[in-house]
C-alpha positions in Angstrom: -18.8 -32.0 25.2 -21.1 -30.1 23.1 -19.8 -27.7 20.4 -20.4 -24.1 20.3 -20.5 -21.9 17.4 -19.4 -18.6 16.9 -19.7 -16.4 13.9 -17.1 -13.6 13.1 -18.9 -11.2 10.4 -16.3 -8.4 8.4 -17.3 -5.2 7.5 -17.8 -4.4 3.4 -20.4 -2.6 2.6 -22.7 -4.2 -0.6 -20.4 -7.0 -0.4 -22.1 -8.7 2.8 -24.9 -10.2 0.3 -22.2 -13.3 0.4 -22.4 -13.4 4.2 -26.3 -13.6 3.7 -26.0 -16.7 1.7 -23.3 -18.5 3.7 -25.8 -18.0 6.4 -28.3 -19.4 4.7 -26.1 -22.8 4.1 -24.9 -22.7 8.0 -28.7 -22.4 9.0 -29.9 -25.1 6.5 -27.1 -27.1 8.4 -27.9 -26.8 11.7 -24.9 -24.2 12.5 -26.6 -22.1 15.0 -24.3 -19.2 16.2 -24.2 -19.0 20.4 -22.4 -15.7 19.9 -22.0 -13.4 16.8 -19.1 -11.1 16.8 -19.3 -8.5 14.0 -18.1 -4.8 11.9 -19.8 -2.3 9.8 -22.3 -4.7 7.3 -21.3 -7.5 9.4 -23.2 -6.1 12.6 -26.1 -5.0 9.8 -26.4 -9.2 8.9 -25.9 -9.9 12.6 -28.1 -8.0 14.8 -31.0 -9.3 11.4 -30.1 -13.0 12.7 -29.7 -12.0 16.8 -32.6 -9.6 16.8 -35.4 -12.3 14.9 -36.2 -16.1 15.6 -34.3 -18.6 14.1 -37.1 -19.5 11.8 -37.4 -15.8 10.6 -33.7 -14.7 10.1 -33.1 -16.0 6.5 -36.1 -14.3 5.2 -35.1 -11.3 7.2 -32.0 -11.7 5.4 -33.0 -11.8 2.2 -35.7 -9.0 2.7 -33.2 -6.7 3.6 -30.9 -7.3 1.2 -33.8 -7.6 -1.8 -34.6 -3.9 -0.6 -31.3 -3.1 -0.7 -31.0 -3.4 -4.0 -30.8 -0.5 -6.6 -32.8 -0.5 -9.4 -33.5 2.9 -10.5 -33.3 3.3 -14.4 -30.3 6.2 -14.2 -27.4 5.1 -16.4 -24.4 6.9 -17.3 -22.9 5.5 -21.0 -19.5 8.4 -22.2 -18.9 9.2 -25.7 -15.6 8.4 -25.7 -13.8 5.3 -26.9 -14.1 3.2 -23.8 -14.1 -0.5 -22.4 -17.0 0.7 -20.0 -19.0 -2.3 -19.0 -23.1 -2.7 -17.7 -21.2 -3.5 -14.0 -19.4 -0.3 -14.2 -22.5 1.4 -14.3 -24.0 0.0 -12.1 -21.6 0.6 -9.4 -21.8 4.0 -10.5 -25.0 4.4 -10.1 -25.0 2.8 -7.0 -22.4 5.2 -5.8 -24.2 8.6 -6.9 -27.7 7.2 -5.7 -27.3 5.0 -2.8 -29.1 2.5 -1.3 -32.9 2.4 -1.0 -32.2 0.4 2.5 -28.3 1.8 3.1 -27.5 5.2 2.4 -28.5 8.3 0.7 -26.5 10.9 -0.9 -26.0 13.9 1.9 -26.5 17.7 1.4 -23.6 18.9 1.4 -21.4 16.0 1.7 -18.9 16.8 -0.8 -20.2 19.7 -1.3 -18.9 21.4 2.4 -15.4 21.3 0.9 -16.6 24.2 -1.8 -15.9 27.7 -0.3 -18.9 29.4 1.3 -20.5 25.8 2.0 -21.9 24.3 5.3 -19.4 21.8 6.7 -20.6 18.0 6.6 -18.4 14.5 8.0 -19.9 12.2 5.4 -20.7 12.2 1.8 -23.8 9.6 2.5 -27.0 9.8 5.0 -27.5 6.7 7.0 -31.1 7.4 7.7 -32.5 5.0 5.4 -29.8 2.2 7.1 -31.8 3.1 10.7 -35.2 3.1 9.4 -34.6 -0.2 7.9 -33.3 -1.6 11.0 -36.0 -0.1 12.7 -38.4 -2.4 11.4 -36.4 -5.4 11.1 -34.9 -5.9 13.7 -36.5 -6.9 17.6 -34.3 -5.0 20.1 -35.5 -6.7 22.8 -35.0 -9.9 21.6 -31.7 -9.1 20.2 -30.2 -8.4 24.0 -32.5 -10.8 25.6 -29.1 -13.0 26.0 -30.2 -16.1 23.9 -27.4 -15.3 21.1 -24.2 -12.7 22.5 -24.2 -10.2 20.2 -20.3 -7.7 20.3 -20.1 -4.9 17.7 -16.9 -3.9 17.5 -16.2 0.1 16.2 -13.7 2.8 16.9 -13.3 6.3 18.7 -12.5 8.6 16.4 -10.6 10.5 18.6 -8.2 8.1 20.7 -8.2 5.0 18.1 -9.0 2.9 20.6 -11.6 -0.2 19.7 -15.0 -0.3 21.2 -16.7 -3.4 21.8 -20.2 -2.8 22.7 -21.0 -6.4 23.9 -25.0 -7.5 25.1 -23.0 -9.5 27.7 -22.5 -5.7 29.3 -24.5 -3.4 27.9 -27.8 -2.7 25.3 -27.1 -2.7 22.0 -29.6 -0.3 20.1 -29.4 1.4 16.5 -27.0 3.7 17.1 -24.2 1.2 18.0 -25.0 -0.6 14.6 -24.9 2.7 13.0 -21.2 3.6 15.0 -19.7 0.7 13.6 -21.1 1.8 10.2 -19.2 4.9 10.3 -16.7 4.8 7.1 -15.2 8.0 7.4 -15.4 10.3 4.8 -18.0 8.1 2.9 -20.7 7.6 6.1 -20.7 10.4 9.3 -19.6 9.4 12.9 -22.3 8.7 15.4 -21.9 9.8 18.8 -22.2 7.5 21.2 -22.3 8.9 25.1 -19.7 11.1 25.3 -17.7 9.4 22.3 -17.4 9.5 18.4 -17.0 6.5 17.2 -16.1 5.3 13.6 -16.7 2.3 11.4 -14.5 -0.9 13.5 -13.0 -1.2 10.2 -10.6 1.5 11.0 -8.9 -0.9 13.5 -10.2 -4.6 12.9 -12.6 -5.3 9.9 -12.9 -8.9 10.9 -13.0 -9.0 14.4 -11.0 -12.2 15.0 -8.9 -10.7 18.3 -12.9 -9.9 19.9 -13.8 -13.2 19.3 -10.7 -15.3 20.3 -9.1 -13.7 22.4 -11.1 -14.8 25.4 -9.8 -18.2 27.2 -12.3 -21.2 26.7 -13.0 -24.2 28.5 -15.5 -25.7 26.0 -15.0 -26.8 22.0 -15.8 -24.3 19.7 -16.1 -23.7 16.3 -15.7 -20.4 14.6 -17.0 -19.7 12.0 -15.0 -16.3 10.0 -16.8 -14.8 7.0 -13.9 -12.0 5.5 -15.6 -9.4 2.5 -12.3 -8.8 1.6 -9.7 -11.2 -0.2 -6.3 -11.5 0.6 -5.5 -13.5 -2.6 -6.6 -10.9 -5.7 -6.2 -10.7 -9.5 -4.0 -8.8 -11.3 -5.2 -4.9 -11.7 -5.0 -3.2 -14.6 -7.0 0.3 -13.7 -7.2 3.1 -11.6 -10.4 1.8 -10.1 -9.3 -1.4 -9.7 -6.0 -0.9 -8.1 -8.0 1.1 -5.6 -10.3 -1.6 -4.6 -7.0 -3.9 -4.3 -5.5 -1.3 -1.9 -8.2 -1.0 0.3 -8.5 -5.0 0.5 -5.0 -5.3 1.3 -5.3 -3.1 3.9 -8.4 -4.4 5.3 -7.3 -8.5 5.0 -3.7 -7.3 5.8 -5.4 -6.1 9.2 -7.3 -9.8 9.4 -4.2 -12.2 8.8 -1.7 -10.3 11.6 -5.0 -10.7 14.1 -4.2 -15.0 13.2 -0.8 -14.8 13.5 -0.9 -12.9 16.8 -3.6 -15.2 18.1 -2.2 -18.6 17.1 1.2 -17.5 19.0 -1.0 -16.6 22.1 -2.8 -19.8 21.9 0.5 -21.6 21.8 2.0 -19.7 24.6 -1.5 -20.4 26.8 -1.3 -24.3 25.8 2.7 -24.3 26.5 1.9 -22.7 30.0 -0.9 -25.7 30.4 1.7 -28.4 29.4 3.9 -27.2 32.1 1.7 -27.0 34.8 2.9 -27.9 38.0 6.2 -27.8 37.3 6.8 -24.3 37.2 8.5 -23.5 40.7 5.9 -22.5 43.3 8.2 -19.0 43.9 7.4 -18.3 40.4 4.0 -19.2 40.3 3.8 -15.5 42.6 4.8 -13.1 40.0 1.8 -11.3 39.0 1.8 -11.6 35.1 3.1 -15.4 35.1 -0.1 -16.0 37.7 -2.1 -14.1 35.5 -1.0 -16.1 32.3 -1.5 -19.2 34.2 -5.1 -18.4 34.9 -5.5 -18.0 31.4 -4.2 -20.7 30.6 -5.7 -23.2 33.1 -9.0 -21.8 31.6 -8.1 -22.9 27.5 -8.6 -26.7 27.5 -11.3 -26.6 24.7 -10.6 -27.0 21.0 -11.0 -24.1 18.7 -11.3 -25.1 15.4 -11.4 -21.9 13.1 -13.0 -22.0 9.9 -12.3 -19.1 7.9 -13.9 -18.0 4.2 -12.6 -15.3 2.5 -15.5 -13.7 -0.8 -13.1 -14.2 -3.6 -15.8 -12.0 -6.0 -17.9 -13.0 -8.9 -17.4 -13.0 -12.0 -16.7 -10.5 -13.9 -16.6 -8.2 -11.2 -15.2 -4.8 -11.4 -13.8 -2.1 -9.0 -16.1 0.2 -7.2 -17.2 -3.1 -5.6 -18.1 -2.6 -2.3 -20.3 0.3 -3.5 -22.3 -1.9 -6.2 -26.0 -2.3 -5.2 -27.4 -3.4 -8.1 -29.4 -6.5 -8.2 -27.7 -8.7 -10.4 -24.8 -8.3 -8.0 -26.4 -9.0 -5.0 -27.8 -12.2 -6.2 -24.2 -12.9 -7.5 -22.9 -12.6 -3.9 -25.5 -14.1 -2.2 -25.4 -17.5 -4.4 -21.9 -17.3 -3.9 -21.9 -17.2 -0.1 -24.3 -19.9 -0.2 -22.2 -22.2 -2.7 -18.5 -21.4 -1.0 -20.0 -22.5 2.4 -21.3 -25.8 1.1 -18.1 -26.4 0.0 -16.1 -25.1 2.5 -18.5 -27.4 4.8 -17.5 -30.4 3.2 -13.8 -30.2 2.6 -14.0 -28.9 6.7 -16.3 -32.8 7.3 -15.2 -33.7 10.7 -12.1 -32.0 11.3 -11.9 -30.4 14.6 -8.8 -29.3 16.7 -7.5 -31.2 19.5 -8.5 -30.7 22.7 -7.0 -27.6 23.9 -5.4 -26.7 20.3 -6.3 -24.0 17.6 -6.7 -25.4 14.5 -7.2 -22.7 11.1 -8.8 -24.1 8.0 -9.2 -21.1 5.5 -10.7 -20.9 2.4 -10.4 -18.3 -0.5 -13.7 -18.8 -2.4 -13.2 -22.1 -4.0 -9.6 -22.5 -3.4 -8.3 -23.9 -0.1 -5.5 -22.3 1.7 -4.9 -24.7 4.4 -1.3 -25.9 3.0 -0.1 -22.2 4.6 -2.1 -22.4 7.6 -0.6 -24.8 10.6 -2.5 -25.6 13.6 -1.5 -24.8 17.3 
């Protein structure tokens, strides 16, 4: 039975260079995704790889993000005694000017909380973000069906998840800019008759979307996480903000594995049982619903997961750090961690019908927590 491959792409803003060059490794590979399931910068790097050939996407990869670099020559340096660092600046700078191929600063963003101002929902302007997309990616091609592309975002009014899915329905810029949507820093984008909201807000890595569903055949899965659950020690303001918001955003990532790996159990449990459950119980609605699910999960999903563990000398502010030098940081990094995730992973598969998790926090292996179901 032939193994399919499905990517799982978090949300992070400048951080999903690394995603670019663990691509890069999985296409040099042979790792071709049958189905990308992605958030915020996630669905930026997947509709680039669903919406261009397979002999374009790295390049288109590493076009986008080369644009997306800053370089402007601004630099802030205070007077005062300080530890301030080139990085720190950078991110700065980064965070006052934008992206040339993300976001722009908005009028009045900030600003609209000033008396007397015009109101605003977001301190950046994702134009540049939809030009750039614009141009890079083929829409057609992207919902032609060859690669199932699911964007997952919120509604900002309910907080219900959206899953806008090229199985169903077709995807165009506006979905990719919805799941964008980091409320206060990017606006809402209105969607029919809904605003919807970066999918961060309820699943940065969309493991639930991409599991969830009962499978017959083997599969491996493939789970590239911006944010780190295993962090250093903070020692500044900055710093223990960036921690907070990757606690948050893993936190969210590692209750969607524990929740799935008991489902998966339950499902393979049901399986085992099979006919001997009594025929008058086999007539309750939710068991023969459960049942069905579980007659359908007799493939093997092996999950690898990679968590970006930073560079070095990184420094808060991070997801909002555009400058070159970190990009190419990230991006060599991606490509590195995925070699070596690849190899440690070899051959291992799960058994048919299990769910097996290998995870992987930059260089360091976290498997010894991780059991398989």
């Amino acid at each position: 039975m032939a193994e399919h491959i499905t990517l799982i792409l978090s949300g992070g803003n400048a951080l999903g260079a690394y995603q670019g060059g663990a691509y890069e490794t999985l296409h040099e590979r042979g790792f071709h995704a049958d189905k990308i399931f992605a958030v915020s910068t996630g669905a930026v790097n997947a509709a680039l790889i669903a919406g261009n050939p397979p002999e374009k996407r790295v390049s288109v990869l590493r076009s986008f993000w080369d644009a997306a670099a800053q370089d402007g020559p601004w630099a802030f340096r205070p007077t005062w005694p300080t530890t301030w660092d080139s990085k720190r600046t950078r991110a700065l700078q980064s965070l006052f000017l934008g992206s040339p191929a993300f976001y722009r600063a908005r009028f009045p963003g900030a600003l609209s909380m000033l008396p007397g101002m015009p109101t605003d929902t977001g301190l950046y302007d994702l134009a540049p973000l939809r030009k750039t997309l614009e141009q890079a990616v083929d829409f057609d091609r992207l919902n032609d069906g060859q690669t199932r592309l699911v964007i997952v975002a919120v509604d900002a009014n309910s907080g219900e998840e959206v899953r806008f899915d090229t199985a169903k329905t077709t995807i165009e810029v506006d979905h990719l800019l919805a799941s964008c949507g980091f409320i206060p820093f990017f606006p809402p984008t209105r969607i029919n008759d809904r605003v919807v909201v970066d999918g961060g807000m309820a699943s940065n890595l969309p493991l639930e979307a991409a599991l969830d569903e009962p499978v017959a055949d083997d599969r491996l899965c493939v789970a590239l996480d911006l944010f780190r659950r295993l962090g250093p020690d903070f020692r500044t303001v900055g710093q223990a903000m960036d921690r907070q918001l990757e606690l948050l955003l893993s936190a969210q990532s590692w209750s969607a594995l524990q929740y799935l790996r008991q489902r998966h159990e339950l499902r393979r449990q049901l399986r085992l049982l099979g006919s001997r459950i009594p025929e008058h119980q086999r007539g309750d609605p939710s068991l023969a619903t459960a049942l069905a699910e579980a007659a359908q999960t007799e493939g093997a999903t092996t999950l690898l997961m990679l968590s970006h563990a930073g560079v070095p000398n990184d420094t808060e502010m991070r997801a909002f750090d555009f400058s070159r030098p970190s990009l190419t940081e990230r991006w060599k990094a991606g490509r590195s961690d995925m070699i070596q995730a690849l190899e440690t992973l070899g051959s291992q598969r799960a058994a048919p019908g299990e769910f097996a998790v290998h995870a992987f926090n930059g260089n360091e292996t976290e498997n010894a927590s991780i059991d398989s179901a």
